[in-house]
LOSE-879969 format. One record per residue (C-alpha): x, z, y. Coordinates in pm, whole numbers, padded with zeros to 5 digits, always signed. Each point is the difference from the previous one (the first is absolute). Layout:
N
XZY
...
//
This chain:
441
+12138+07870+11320
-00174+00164+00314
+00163+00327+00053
+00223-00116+00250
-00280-00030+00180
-00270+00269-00053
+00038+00360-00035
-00199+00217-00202
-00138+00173+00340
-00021-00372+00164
-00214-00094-00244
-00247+00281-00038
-00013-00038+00399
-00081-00342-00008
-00264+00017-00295
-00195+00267+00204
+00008-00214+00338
-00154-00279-00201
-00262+00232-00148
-00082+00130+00320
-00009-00280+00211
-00205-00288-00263
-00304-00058+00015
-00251-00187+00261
+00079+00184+00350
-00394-00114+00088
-00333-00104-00138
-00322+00269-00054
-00056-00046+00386
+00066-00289+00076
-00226-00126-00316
-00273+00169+00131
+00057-00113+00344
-00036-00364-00164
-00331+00081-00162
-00139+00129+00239
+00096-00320+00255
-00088-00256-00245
-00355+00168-00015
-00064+00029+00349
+00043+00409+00069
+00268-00094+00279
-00036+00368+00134
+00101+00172-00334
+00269-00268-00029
+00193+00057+00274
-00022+00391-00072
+00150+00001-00334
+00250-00212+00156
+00061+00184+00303
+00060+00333-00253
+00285-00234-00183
+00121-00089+00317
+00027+00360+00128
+00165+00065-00324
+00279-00238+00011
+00068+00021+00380
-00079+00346+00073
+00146-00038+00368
-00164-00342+00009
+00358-00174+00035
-00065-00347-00190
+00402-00090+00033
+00099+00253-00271
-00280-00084-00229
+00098-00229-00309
-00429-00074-00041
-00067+00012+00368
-00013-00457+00010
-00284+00030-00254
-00209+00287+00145
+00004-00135+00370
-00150-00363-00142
-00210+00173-00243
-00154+00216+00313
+00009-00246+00287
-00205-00234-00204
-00275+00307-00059
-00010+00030+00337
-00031-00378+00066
-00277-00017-00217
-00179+00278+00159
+00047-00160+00344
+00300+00258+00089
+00156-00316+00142
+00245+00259+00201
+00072+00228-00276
+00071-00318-00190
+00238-00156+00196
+00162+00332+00041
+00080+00007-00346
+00066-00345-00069
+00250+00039+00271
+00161+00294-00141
+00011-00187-00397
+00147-00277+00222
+00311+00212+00130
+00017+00153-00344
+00065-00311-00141
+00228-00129+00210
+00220+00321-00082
-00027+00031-00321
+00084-00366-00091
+00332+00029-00048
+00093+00244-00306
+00235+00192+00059
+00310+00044-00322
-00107+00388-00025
-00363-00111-00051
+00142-00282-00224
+00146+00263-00226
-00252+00240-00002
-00246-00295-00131
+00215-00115-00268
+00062+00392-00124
-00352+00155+00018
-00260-00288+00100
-00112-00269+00215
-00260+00197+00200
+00306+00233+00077
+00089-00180+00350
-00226-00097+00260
-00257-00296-00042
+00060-00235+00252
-00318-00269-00112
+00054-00333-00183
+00088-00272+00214
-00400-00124+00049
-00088+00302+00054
+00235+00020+00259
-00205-00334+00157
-00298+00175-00057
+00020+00282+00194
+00043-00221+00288
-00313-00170-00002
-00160+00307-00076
+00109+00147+00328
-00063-00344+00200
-00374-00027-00168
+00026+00406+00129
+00080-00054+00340
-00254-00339+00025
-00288+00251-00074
+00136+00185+00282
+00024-00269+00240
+00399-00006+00050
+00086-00350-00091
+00288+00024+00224
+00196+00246-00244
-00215-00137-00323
+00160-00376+00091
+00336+00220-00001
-00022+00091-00314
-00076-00295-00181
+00245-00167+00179
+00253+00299-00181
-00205-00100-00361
+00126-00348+00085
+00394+00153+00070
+00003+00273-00287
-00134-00323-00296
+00299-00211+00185
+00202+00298-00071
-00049+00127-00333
+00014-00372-00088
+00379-00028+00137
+00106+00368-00131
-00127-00094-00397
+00172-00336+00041
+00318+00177+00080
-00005+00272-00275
+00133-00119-00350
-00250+00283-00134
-00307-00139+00170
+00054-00373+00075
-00205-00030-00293
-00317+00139+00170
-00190-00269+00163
-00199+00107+00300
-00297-00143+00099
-00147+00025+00359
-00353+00147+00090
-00223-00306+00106
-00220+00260+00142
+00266+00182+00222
-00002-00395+00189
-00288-00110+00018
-00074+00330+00170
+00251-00053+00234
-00055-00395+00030
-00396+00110+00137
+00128+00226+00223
+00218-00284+00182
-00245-00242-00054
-00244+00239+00183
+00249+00051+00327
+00087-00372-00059
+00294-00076-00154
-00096-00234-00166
+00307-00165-00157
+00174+00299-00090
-00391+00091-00176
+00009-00283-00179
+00338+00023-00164
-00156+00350-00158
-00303-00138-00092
+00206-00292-00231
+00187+00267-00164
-00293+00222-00087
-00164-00276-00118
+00254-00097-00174
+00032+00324-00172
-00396+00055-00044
-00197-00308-00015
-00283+00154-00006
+00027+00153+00372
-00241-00140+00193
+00121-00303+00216
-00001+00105+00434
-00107-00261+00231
+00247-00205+00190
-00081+00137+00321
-00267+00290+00158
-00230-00070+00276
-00013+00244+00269
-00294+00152-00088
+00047+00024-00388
+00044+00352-00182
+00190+00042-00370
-00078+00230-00232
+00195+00086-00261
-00136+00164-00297
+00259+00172-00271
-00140+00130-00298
+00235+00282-00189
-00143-00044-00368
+00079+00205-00261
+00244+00228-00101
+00366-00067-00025
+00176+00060-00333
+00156+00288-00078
+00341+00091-00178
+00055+00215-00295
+00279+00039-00245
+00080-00182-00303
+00317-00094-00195
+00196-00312-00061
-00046-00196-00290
+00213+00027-00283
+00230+00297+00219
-00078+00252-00292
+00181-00258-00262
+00250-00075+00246
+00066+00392+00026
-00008-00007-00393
+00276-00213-00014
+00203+00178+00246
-00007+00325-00232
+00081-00203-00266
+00302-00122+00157
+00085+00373+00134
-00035+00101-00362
+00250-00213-00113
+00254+00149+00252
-00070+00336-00116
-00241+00129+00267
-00340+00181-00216
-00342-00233+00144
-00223+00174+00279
-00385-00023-00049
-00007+00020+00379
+00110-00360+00010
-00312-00137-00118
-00250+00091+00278
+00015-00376+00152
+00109-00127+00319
-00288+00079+00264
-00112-00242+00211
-00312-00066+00240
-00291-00234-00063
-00285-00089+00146
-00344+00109-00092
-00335-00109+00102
-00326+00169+00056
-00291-00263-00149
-00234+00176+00266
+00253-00102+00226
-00005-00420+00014
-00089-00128+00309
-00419-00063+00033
-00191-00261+00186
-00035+00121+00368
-00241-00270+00152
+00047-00001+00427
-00249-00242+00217
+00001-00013+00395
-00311-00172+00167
-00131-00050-00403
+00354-00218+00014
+00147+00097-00393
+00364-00035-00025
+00183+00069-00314
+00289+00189+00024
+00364-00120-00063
+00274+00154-00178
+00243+00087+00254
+00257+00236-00179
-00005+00127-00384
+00088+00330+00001
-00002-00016-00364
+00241-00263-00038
+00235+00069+00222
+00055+00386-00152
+00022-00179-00329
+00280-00302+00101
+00178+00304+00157
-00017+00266-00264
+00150-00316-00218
+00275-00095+00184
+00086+00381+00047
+00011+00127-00358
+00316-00156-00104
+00131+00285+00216
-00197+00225-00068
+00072+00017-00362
+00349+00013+00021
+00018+00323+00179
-00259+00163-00228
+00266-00118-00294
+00293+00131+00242
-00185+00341+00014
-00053-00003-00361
+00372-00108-00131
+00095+00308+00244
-00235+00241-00152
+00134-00136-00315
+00336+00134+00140
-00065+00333+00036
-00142+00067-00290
+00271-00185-00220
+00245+00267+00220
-00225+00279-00054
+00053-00059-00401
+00347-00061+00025
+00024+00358+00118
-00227+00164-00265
-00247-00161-00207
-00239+00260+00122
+00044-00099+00325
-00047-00331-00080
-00341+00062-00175
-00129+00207+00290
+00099-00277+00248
-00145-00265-00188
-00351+00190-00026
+00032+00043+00371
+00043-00356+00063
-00247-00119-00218
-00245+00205+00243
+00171-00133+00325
-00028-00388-00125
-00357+00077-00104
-00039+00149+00323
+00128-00272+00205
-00215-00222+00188
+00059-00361+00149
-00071-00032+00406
-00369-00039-00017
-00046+00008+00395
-00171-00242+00183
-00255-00025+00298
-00329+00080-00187
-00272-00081+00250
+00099-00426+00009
-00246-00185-00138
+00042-00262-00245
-00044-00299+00231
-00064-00035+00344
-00218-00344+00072
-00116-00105+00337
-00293-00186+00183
+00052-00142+00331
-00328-00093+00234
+00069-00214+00354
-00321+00022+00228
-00109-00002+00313
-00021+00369+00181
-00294+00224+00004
-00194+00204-00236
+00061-00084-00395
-00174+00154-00274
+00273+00095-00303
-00137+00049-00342
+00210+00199-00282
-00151-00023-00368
+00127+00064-00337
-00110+00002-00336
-00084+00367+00010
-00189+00027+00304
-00381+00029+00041
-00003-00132+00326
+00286-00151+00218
+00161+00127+00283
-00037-00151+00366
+00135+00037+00275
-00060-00159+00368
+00340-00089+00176
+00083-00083+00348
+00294-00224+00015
+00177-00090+00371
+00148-00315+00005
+00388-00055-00150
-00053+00301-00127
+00120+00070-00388
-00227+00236-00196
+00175+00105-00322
-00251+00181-00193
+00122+00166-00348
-00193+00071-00300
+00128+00247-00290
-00184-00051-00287
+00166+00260-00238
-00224+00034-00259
-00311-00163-00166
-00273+00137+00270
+00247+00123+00223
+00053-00218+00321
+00143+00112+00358
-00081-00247+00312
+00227+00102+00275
-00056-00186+00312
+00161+00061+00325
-00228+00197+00248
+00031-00226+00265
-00133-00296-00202
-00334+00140-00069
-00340-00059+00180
-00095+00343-00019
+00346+00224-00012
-00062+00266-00201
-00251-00083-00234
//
């Protein structure tokens, strides 16, 4: 039934690519670069990940690296959170250009995913991710005091979600997908107009946040002239992460499908019945968000939900395994092939091929890459008041004492302070140098 399309030699060729080439391409590094994040050894984090790095682009040329997207976000938020606000928006940058390149698969890359697995082309980052890395660079270059190039970029998060909105509308393979914009990506952008005083334009943003997040915290209608905002985003917890599993029912469903072969004369495969792998999401219990309590003057605001990272990787992941799956069962029915025209050949052959696949299928992973270092929700607090010197308070439940600082806020200016709470105990304050009494300190 398939000799007219394998060979003997075709087929022995093909079973060793797939041996060779299955299996995660990524994972002991990058695991401990995780750890080591989450539990506040930044320094030791960014060196195991710098080694991976070196490892996968020896010549440091990001373009022809298929894990290059997830490294640069995974690295320019270690350096954000140890105040490298340069390094950070370096790499951010550079994830940013990545992504834009990669986005559009090419039918070589296609092939080669469908044949060995879906890590096998280059990861390009889900489509909030894509958002994401946006806001991570404008909350970047706002700790650096560039809101000139920072209002830039939000203004492209506000483009790319238009967009990827129009391009999955128009696809007959992703129209299904429903994409939902970042609340926090506007009202970002909404403050900094507001600040310069647009104020219409601002307020249009702020509607649609709040629309999105009703839990933001509501802006004033206007600013006096001598009124400072400060913004207070608190990264909490760690995102989830993906690991491989199998469809439901896919092992009966390849049951019945030998079944059906038998009756046409073709001998059953035991490599058939390694399931279809797909990713799922996992979640670290020391991982949920944790009360991060934030007062100015003694002035206690809770925090509002601004963007679930969370939810949004678990809508997406959804939507996208329809796809998914039916390219792990394309790869599988094509496996099938070869060894159904290895037998026809000899039954030897067919054996030996059969064993080999079994050990490729067990082998093969689904695309478990994703930016590591998000959090699992990003909430924000919002203060208006008059400028001067302000005292800021940071507590959590795992502090013995709180953490203040003294701040020295201009008027109209916009202090966006961000707090990474990564782990029970572990809590990063970054505040912009220029906004504090004592710079320095």
């Amino acid at each position: 039934m398939f000799h007219y399309l394998y060979s003997p030699a075709l087929a022995l060729i093909f079973t060793a690519t797939i041996l060779t080439s299955c299996g995660p391409s990524h994972g002991v590094h990058r695991a401990q670069s995780l750890c080591c994040y989450q539990t506040g050894h930044l320094y030791e984090a960014e060196q195991t990940l710098d080694v991976a790095m070196c490892r996968e682009m020896p010549r440091g040329n990001y373009l022809h690296s298929p894990n290059a997207t997830w490294m640069l976000l995974d690295r320019g938020t270690l350096r954000f959170v140890g105040e490298d606000a340069e390094g950070a928006t370096s790499d951010y940058r550079c994830a940013i250009e990545a992504m834009d390149r990669f986005n559009q698969i090419s039918l070589p890359e296609q092939l080669c995913q469908t044949l060995f697995q879906d890590d096998f082309g280059v990861y390009a980052g889900d489509y909030y991710e894509q958002v994401l890395a946006r806001v991570y660079l404008a909350l970047a270059l706002l700790h650096e005091g560039d809101l000139h190039n920072a209002e830039a970029i939000l203004r492209q998060a506000e483009e790319l979600q238009q967009r990827l909105r129009a391009s999955l509308g128009c696809n007959a393979l992703t129209q299904h997908i429903a994409f939902c914009d970042n609340p926090l990506a506007k009202y970002l952008l909404a403050s900094m107009l507001q600040a310069r005083g647009d104020v219409s334009n601002a307020s249009i943003l702020f509607n649609q946040a709040l629309d999105l997040a009703p839990e933001l915290p509501d802006p004033p209608n206007e600013l006096s002239h001598d009124t400072a905002t400060v913004l207070i985003v608190t990264h909490n917890g760690n995102a989830p992460y993906k690991v491989t599993s199998t469809v439901d029912d896919s092992v009966i469903c390849a049951m019945a499908l030998e079944i059906f072969l038998d009756a046409q004369g073709i001998p059953p495969a035991m490599s058939s019945f390694g399931g279809i792998p797909i990713p799922v999401l996992a979640f670290d219990p020391m991982s949920r968000p944790h009360p991060v309590r934030v007062s100015l003057n003694q002035r206690s605001h809770r925090p509002g939900l601004a963007y679930d990272v969370g939810e949004a990787a678990c809508r997406e992941l959804d939507q996208r395994i329809p796809l998914i799956a039916a390219r792990a069962a394309a790869r599988l029915v094509a496996r099938r092939g070869v060894v159904a025209a290895a037998h026809e050949h000899s039954p030897e052959l067919g054996l030996f091929t059969d064993l080999a696949m079994c050990v490729a299928n067990s082998a093969t992973c689904a695309d478990t890459r994703s930016w590591g270092t998000l959090p699992l929700t990003l909430e924000l607090a919002r203060y208006d008041v008059t400028a001067g010197q302000h005292c800021l308070e940071v507590d959590t439940d795992y502090d013995t004492e709180c953490s203040v600082q003294h701040l020295n806020l201009p008027a109209g200016s916009l202090c966006v302070i961000n707090i990474f709470h990564t782990h029970p105990g572990v809590c990063h304050v970054c505040i912009p140098q220029r906004y504090l009494a004592n710079p320095g300190d």
